[in-house]
C-alpha positions as CSV (number, residue, x, y, z in Angstrom):
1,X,61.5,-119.0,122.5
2,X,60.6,-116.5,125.5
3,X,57.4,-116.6,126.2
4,X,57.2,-112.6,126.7
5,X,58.6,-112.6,123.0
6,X,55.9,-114.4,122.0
7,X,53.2,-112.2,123.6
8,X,54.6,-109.6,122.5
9,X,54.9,-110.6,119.0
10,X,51.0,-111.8,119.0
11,X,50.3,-108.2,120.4
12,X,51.6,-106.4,117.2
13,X,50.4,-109.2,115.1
14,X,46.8,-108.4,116.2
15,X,47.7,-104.9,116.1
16,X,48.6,-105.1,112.4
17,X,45.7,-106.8,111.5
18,X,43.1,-104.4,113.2
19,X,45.4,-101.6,111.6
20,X,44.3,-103.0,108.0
21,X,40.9,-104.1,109.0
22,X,40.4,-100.3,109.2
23,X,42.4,-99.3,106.2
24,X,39.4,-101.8,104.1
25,X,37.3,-100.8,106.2
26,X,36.5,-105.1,106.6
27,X,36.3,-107.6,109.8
28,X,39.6,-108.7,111.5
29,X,38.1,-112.1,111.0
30,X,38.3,-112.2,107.4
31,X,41.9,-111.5,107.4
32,X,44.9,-114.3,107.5
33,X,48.1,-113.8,107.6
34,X,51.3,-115.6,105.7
35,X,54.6,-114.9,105.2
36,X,54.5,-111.5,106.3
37,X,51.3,-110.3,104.1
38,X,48.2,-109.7,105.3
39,X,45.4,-110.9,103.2
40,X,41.7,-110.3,102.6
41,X,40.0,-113.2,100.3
42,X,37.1,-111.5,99.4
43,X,38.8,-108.5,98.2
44,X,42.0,-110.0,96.9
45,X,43.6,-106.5,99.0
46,X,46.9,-107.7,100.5
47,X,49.7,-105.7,101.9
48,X,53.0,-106.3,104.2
49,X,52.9,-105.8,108.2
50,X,55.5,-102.9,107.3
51,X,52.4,-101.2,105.8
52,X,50.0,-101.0,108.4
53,X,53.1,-100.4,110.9
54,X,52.6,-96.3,111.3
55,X,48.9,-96.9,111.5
56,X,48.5,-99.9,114.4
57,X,51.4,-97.8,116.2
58,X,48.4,-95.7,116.8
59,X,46.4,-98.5,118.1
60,X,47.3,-98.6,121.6
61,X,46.3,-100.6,124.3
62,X,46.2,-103.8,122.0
63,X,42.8,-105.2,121.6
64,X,42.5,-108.8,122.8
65,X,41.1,-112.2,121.1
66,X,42.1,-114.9,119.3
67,X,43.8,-114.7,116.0
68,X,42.3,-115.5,113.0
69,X,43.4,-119.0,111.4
């Protein structure tokens, strides 16, 4: 695969993430990701990267760091 594809699809992974890091108000580090959901453990709060779309379209420029495992 492109590399630039892949950046760019790490960029609105991480992007996603922060978006529903905000919406439970928890650390992007307690959230994984699989098959599309995103998933808090503690909580048991998942929801679909189409969720959280609207809201990390806001979150512009991306924030940087790794990506949780």
């Amino acid at each position: 695969m492109n590399p630039k594809v892949v950046e760019l699809a790490l960029k609105k992974q991480r992007l996603q993430l922060q978006a529903a890091a905000q919406r439970w108000s928890v650390p992007v580090g307690e959230l994984t990701t699989s098959s599309g959901r995103i998933t808090h453990s503690a909580s048991g709060r998942t929801c679909g990267y189409g969720e959280v779309a609207s809201a990390a379209a806001q979150l512009l420029p991306c924030p940087t760091g790794a990506l949780p495992a």
